[in-house]
C-alpha positions in Angstrom: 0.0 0.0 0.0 2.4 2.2 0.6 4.9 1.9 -2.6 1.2 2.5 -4.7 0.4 5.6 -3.0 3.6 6.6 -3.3 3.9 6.0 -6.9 0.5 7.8 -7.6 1.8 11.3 -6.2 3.0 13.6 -8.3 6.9 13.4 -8.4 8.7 16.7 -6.6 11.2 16.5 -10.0 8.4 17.5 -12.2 7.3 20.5 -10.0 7.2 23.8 -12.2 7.5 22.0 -15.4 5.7 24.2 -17.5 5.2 22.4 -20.5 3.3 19.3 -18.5 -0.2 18.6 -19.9 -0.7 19.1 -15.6 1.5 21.4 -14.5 1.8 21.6 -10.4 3.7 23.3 -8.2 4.2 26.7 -9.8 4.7 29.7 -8.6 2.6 32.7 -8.7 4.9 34.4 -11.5 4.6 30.1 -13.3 1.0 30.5 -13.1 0.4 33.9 -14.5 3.1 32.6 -17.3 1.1 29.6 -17.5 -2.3 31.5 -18.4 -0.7 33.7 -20.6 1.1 31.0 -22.6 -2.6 30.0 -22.7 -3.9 33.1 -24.1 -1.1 33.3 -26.7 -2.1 29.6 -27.5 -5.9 30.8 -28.5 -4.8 33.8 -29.8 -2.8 31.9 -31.8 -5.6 29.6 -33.2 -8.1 32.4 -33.3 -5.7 33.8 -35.5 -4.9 30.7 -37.6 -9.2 30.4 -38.1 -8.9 34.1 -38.7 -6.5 33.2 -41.4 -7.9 30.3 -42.8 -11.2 32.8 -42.8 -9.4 35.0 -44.8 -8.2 32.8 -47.6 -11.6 31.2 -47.9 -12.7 34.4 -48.2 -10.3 35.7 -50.5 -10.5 32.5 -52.8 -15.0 33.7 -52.7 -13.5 37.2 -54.0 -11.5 35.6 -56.6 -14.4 33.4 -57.6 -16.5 36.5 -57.4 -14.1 38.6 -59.8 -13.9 36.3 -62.4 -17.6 36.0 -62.1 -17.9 40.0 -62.6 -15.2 39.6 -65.1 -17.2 37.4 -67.4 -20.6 39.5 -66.8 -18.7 42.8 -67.6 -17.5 41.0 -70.7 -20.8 39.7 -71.2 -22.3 42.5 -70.6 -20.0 44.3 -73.5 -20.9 41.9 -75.7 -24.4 42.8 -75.6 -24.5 46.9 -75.8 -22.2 45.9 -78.7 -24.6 43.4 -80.0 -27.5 46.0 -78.9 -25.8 49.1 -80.9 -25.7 46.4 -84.1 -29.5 45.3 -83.6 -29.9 49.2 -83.2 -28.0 50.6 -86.2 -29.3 47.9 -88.4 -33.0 49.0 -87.6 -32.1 52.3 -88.3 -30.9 51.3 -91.5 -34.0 49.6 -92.3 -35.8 52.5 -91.1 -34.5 54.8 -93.2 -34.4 52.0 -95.9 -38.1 51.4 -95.1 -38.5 55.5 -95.9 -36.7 55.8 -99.0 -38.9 53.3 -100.3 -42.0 55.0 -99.4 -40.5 58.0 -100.4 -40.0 56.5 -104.0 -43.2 55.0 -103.7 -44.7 58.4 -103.1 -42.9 59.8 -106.1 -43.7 57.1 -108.6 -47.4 57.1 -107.7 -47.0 61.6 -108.1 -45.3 60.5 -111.5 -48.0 57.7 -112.6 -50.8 60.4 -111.7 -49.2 62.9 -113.4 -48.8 60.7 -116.5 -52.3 59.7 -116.2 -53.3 63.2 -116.1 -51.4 64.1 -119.5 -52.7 60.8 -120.6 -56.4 61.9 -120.1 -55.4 65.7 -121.6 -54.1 64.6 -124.9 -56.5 62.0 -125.2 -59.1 64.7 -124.9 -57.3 67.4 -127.4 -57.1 64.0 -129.6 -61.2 63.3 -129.3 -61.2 67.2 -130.2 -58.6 66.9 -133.2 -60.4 64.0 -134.6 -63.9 65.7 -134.8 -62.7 68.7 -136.3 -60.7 66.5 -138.8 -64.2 64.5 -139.2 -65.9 67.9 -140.1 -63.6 69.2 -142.5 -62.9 65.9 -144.0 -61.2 66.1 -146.9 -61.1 63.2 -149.9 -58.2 61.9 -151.3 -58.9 63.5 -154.4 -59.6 66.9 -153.2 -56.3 66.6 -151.0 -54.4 65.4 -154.4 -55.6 68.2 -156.1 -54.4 70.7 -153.2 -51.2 69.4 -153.6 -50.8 70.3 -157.2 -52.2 73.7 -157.5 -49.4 74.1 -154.2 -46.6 72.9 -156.6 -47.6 74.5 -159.3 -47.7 77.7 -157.1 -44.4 76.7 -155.6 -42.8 76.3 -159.6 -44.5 79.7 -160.2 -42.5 81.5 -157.5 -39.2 79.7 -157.8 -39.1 80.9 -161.3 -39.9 84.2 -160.4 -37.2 84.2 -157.9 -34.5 83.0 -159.9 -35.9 85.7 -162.6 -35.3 88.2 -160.1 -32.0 86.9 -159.4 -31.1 86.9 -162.4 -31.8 90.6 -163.4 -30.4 91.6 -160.5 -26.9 89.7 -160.9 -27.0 90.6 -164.7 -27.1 94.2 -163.6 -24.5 94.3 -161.1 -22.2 92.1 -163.0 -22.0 95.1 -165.6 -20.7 97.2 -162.6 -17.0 97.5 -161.0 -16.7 95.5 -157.7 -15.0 99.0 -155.9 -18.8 101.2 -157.6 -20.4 98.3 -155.8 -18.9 98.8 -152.7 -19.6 102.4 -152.9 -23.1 102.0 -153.8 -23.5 99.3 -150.5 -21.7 101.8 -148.2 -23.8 104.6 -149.4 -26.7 102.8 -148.8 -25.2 101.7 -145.2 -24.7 105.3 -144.7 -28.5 106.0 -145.1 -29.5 103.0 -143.0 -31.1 101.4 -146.5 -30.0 98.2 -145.0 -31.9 95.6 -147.2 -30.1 97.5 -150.4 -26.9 97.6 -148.9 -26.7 94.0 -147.8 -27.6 93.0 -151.4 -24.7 94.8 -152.8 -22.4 93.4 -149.9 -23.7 89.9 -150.5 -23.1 90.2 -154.1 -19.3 91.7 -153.4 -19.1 88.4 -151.3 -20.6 86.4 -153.8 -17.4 87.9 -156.3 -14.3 87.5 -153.1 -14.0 91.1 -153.3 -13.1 92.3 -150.2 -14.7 89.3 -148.0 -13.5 90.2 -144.7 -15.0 94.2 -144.7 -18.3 93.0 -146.8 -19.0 90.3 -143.8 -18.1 92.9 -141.5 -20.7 95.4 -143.0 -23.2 92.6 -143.3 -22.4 91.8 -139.5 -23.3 95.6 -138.6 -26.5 95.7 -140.1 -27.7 92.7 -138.4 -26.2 94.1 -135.2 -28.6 97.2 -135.8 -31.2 95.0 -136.5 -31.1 93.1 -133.7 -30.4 90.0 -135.2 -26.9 89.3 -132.6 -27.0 85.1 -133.7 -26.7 86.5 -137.6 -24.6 89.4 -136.7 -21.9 87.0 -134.7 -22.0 84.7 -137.2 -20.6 87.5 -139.6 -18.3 89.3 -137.3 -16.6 85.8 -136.7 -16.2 84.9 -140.1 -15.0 88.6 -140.9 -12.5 87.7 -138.2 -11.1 84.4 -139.5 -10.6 86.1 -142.9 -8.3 88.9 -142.0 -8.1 89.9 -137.7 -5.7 92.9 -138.6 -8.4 95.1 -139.5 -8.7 99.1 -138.7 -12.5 98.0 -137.6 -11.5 95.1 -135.1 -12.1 96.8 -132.1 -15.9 97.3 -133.0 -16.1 94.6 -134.7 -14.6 92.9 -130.8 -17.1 94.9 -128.9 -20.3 94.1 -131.1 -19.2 91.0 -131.0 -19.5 91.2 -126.9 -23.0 93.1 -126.9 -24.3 90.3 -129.1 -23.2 87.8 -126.9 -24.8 89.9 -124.1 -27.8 90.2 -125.8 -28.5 86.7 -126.2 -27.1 86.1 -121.9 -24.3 84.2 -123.2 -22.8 86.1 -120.6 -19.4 83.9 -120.2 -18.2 84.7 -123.9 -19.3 88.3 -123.5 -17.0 88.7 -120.7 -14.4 87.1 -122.7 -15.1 89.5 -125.4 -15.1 92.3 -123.2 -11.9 91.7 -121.5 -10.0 91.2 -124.8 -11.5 94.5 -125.9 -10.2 96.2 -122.9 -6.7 94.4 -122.7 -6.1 94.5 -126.9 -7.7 98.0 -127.2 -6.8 99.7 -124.2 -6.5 103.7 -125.5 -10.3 103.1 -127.7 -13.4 104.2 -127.2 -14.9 100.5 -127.6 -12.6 99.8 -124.7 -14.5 102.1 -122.5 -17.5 101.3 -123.7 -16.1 97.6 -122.8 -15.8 98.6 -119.5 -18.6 100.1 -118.6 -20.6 97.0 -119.8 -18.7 94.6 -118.2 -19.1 96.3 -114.5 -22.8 95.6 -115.3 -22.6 91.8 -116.0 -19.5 90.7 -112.9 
């Protein structure tokens, strides 16, 4: 009994042995060691579950970011695939109003055409019942016809009879009387007269580039600018050195005014002033052109 008792007690060796499972026999400075080696040991697994916590936690925000990730991404993809759905309505929209807009137009055309239809139908009806009331037979129309070529025969021969006196008596005169006798006549503004004697020095190459001129003048008096530019230009081509040019230049420019071919005036004008620059048709030039720029 006694050697059992004695081997249950504690031993007095292990007295203060502070890392026992059963410490005994501490001190009052072992003991307060002892419950703080405690606390650091709870602290120490508070903080190892803290820590643990953590990294579960930060492996959820890692899961989570990869899920936002792929939502942003999807999310992208679809105001992408949203702008697409969105432009290609538009162009169907607009495609869809260009086509009523055509639409619109062709039906405007077809009523207009059926309108011009209907019009010249009517003017037609019209034409056809006058045409039915002064019906005319194929033999009355036949016989139209040749009293008209008779009466055309009739005049060409008078005509050419005309002519012919006419040539026959200036061809007995000098080309230079001629001339005199057209510019006289230009003189007294007895254009038809003078033309004929021009024409006729034309007719013979005397002097071709003046008589076109003169010809040109009295069309430009006339107020026939198409006939008169056709003269001055040919007047030109035939000799461009002439005393007359700068007249002939600005004529040439009011006729082309006249008739609002305004670009080739300006041209006209221009080469007037620049060509001409110490002539009256060069003011006169000048004065027209401010009106036209």
């Amino acid at each position: 009994m006694p050697i059992k008792l004695l081997s249950a007690e504690p031993s007095a060796f292990g007295a203060g042995n502070l890392d026992d499972s059963q410490p005994y026999g501490l001190t009052q400075s072992e003991k307060v060691i002892l419950q703080t080696k405690d606390k650091l040991n709870k602290v120490v697994v508070k903080s190892n579950n803290q820590a643990n916590e953590v990294e579960s936690l930060r492996e959820r925000i890692d899961g989570l970011q990869t899920i936002i990730e792929g939502l942003t991404r999807k999310s992208q993809e679809n105001k992408l695939s949203l702008q697409e759905i969105e432009k290609k309505n538009a162009q169907e929209l607009e495609n869809s109003n260009e086509y009523g807009k055509r639409l619109s137009e062709i039906s405007q055309a077809n009523a207009s055409g059926i309108k011009e239809i209907n019009q010249t139908l009517a003017k037609t009806k019209i034409l056809l019942e006058t045409i039915e009331s002064s019906y005319v037979t194929k033999e009355e129309y036949n016989t139209l016809v040749n009293d008209f070529n008779k009466f055309k025969e009739l005049v060409s021969k008078e005509l050419k009879k005309d002519t012919a006196k006419k040539s026959s008596k200036l061809d007995k005169i000098s080309n230079a009387e001629i001339e005199k006798l057209a510019k006289e006549n230009y003189d007294k503004k007895y254009y038809t007269k003078s033309i004929e004697y021009y024409t006729h020095l034309i007719e013979n190459n005397y002097r071709p580039a003046r008589a076109h001129y003169m010809i040109g003048e009295m069309k430009y008096y006339r107020k026939n600018y198409a006939e008169a530019i056709a003269y001055f230009k040919k007047s030109a081509s035939l000799y461009s050195k002439a005393d007359y040019m700068p007249t002939l230049m600005l004529h040439t420019a009011i006729s082309m005014d006249k008739t609002s071919d305004f670009k080739n005036a300006k041209s006209f004008y221009k080469g007037v002033i620049s060509k001409y620059p110490d002539s009256k048709a060069a003011d006169i030039a000048k004065t027209n052109l401010s009106k036209i720029e």
